[in-house]
C-alpha positions as CSV (number, residue, x, y, z in Angstrom):
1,X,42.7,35.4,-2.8
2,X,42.0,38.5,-4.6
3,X,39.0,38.4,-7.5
4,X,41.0,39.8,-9.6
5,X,44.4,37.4,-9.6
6,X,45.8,34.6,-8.6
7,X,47.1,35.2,-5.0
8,X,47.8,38.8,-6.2
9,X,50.7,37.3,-8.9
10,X,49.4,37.8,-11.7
11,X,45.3,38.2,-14.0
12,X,44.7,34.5,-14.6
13,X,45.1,33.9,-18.7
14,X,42.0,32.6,-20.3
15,X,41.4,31.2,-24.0
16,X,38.1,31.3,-24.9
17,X,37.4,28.9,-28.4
18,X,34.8,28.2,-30.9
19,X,35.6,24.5,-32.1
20,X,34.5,23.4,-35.4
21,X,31.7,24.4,-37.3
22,X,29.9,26.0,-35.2
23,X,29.4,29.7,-36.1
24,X,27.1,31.1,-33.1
25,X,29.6,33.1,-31.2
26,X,27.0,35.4,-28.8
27,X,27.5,33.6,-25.8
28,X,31.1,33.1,-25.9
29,X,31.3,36.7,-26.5
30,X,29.3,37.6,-23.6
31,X,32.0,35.5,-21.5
32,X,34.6,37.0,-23.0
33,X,33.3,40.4,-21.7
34,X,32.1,38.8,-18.4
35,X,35.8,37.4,-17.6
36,X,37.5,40.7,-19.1
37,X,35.1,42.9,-16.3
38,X,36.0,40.5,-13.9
39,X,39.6,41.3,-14.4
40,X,41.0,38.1,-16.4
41,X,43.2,38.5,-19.7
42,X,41.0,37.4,-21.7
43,X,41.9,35.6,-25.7
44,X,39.8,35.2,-27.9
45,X,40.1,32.4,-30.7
46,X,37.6,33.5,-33.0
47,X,35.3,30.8,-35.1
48,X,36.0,27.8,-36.6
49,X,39.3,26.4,-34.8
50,X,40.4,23.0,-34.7
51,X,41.6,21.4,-31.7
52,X,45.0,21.5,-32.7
53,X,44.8,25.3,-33.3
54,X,43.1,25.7,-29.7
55,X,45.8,23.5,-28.5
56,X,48.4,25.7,-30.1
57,X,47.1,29.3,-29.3
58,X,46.9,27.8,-25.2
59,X,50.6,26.5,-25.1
60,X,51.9,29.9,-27.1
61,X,49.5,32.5,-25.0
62,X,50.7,30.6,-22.1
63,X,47.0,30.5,-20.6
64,X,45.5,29.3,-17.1
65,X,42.1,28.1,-18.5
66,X,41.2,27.2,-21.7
67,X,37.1,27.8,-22.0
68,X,35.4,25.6,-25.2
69,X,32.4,26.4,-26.5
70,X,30.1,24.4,-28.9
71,X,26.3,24.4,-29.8
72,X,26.3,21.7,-32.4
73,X,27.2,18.9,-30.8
74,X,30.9,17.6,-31.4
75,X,31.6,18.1,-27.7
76,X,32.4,14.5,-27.2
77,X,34.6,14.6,-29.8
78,X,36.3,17.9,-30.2
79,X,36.6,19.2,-26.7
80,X,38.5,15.8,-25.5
81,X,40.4,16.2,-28.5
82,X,42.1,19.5,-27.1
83,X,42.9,17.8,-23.7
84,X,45.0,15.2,-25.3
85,X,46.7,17.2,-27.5
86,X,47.7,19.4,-24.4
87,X,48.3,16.2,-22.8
88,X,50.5,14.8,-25.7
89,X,52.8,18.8,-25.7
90,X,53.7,17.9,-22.0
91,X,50.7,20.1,-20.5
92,X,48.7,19.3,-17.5
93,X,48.6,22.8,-15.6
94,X,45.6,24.4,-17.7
95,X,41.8,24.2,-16.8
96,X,39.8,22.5,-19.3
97,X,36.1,24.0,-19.1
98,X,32.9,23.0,-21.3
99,X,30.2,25.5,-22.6
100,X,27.2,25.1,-24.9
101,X,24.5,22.6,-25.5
102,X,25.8,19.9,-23.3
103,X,23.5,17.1,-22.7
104,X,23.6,16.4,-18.9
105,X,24.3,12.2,-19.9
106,X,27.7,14.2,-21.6
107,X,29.1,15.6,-18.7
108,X,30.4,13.0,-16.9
109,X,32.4,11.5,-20.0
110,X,34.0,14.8,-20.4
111,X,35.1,15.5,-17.0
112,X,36.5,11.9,-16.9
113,X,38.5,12.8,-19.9
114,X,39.6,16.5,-18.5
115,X,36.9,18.7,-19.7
116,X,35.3,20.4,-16.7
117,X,32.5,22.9,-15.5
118,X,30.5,22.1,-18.8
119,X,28.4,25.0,-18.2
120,X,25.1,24.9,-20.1
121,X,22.8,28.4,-21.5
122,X,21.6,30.4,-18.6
123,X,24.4,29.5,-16.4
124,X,25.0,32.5,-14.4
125,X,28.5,34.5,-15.4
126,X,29.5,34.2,-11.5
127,X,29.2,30.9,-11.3
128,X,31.7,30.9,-13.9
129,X,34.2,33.0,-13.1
130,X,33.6,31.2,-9.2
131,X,34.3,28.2,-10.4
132,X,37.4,29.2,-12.9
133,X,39.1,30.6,-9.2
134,X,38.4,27.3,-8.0
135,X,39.4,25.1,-9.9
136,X,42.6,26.6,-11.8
137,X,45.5,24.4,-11.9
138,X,48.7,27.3,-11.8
């Protein structure tokens, strides 16, 4: 499979999201850029979005991976919050990954409720993108 697309059919969609009220945006910037140069399509939500607007912007933008990020906390909350919205539209083909301050105890509850990767600061950008090609669902 090429790096670049999905079996050479089309650049895999991603939204990137900054849920709730949580206004550091660097590092989901920096994986904006990182899955742009590696040759995704790349949306960016901008701050402050609810689940139901992530929800929205994912079904509408018709996106392969939806990529959360949050450094305050509410990931237990707001990041499961998105997968059953998707869940409740009908949706079950988009990759749910994590990013932030994710307590390692966390992770396990949010893949169990379709949050995945849950990639903490100082994961490498590779083992991002690697594990986006790996794990997407279209």
């Amino acid at each position: 499979m090429s790096t670049l697309t999905q079996g050479n059919k089309k650049p895999i969609r991603v939204l990137v999201s900054k849920l709730g009220l949580d206004g550091h945006d660097r590092g989901a910037l920096v994986i904006c850029r990182a899955l742009r140069d590696s040759g995704m399509e790349v949306i960016y939500s901008g701050l402050f979005c609810t689940p139901q607007q992530v929800a929205k912007i994912a079904i509408d933008e018709d996106v392969d991976v939806v990529a959360m990020s949050l450094l305050n906390g509410a990931h237990l909350t707001l990041f499961p919050k998105v997968a059953t919205l998707l869940k409740e539209h009908g949706v079950s083909d988009i990759l749910l990954i994590g990013g932030g301050v994710i307590p390692g105890r966390d992770k396990k509850e949010l893949e169990e409720k379709g949050v995945k990767g849950n990639f903490g600061p100082g994961t490498p950008l590779e083992d991002i993108i690697e594990f986006i090609h790996n794990n997407i669902k279209k």
